[in-house]
N, C-alpha and C positions, 0 to 999 in steps of 0.2 A: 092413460092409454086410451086413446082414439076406440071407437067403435068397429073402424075398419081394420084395424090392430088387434082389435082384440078376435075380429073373425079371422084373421089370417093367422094367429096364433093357435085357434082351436082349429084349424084346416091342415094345420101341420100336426097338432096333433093326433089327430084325429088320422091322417095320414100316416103317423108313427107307428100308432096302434095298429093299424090293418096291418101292415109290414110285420107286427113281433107277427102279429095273427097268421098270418101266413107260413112265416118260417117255423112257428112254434107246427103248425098244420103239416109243413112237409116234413118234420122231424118224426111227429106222430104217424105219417101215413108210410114211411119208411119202414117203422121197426113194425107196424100192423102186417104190411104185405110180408115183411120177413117171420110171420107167426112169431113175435113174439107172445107172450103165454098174458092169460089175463090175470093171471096173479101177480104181477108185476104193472100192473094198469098204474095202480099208484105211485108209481115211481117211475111212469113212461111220462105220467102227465106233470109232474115235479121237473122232469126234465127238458120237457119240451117249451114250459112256460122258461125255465131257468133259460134255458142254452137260446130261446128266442130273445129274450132280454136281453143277454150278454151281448149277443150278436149287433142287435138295435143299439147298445148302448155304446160300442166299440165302434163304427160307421160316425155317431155324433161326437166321441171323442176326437177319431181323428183329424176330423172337420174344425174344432177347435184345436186342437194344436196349429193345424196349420193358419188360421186365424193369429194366432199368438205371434207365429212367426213370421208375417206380415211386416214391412217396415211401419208401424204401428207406433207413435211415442204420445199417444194418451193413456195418461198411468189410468185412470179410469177404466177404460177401456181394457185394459191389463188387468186389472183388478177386476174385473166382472170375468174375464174369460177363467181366472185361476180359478175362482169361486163357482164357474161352471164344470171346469173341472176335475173339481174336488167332490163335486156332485157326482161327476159319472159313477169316478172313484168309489166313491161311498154304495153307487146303486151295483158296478158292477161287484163289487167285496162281498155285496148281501148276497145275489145271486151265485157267486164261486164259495161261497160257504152252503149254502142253501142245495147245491146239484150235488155239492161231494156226494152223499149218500144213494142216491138215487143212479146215479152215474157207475159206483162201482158195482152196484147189485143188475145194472143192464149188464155191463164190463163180465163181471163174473159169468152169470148167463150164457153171455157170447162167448165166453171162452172156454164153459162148458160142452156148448152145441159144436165144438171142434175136435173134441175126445172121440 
């Protein structure tokens, strides 16, 4: 990998990050202005990392698919996008196991403050 590859690679990532960072930021700064309670901090901030991940990680998915579906016939080429993703796959699995908990104790919350 080239020099200038390799900066353009950490330019996008680096660009990714800020993206979760932000949405993970608007999800937190939602349920703050809505008082949610700080006993629940811990599971606002589990959620916000979770559901900004998913979000980032479902955008570079579909991007790959539609790559795949490209009149495309280097098997290689084929063969790197599966294997990308199967990555997503695997990054978004962690984080939709990982928000279960966190997600129904907001859930419950909210559907307490409705009583």
């Amino acid at each position: 990998m080239s020099s200038k590859d390799l900066k353009s690679e950490v330019s996008a990532n680096l660009a990714q990050a800020r993206r979760n960072g932000e949405m993970a930021h608007k999800i937190l700064t939602k349920f703050k202005e809505m008082d949610l309670p700080e006993s629940l901090d811990d599971e606002l901030s589990k959620l916000c990392t979770d559901l900004g991940d998913i979000w980032s990680t479902q955008l570079k998915f579909t991007e790959l698919v539609g790559k795949l579906l490209e009149p495309e016939k280097d098997w290689n080429l084929i063969g790197d996008y599966l294997t990308d993703l199967k990555a997503h796959i695997d990054h978004m699995s962690w984080h939709a196991e990982s928000v279960e908990s966190p997600i129904m104790k907001i859930a419950e919350f909210a559907y307490s403050k409705d009583i």
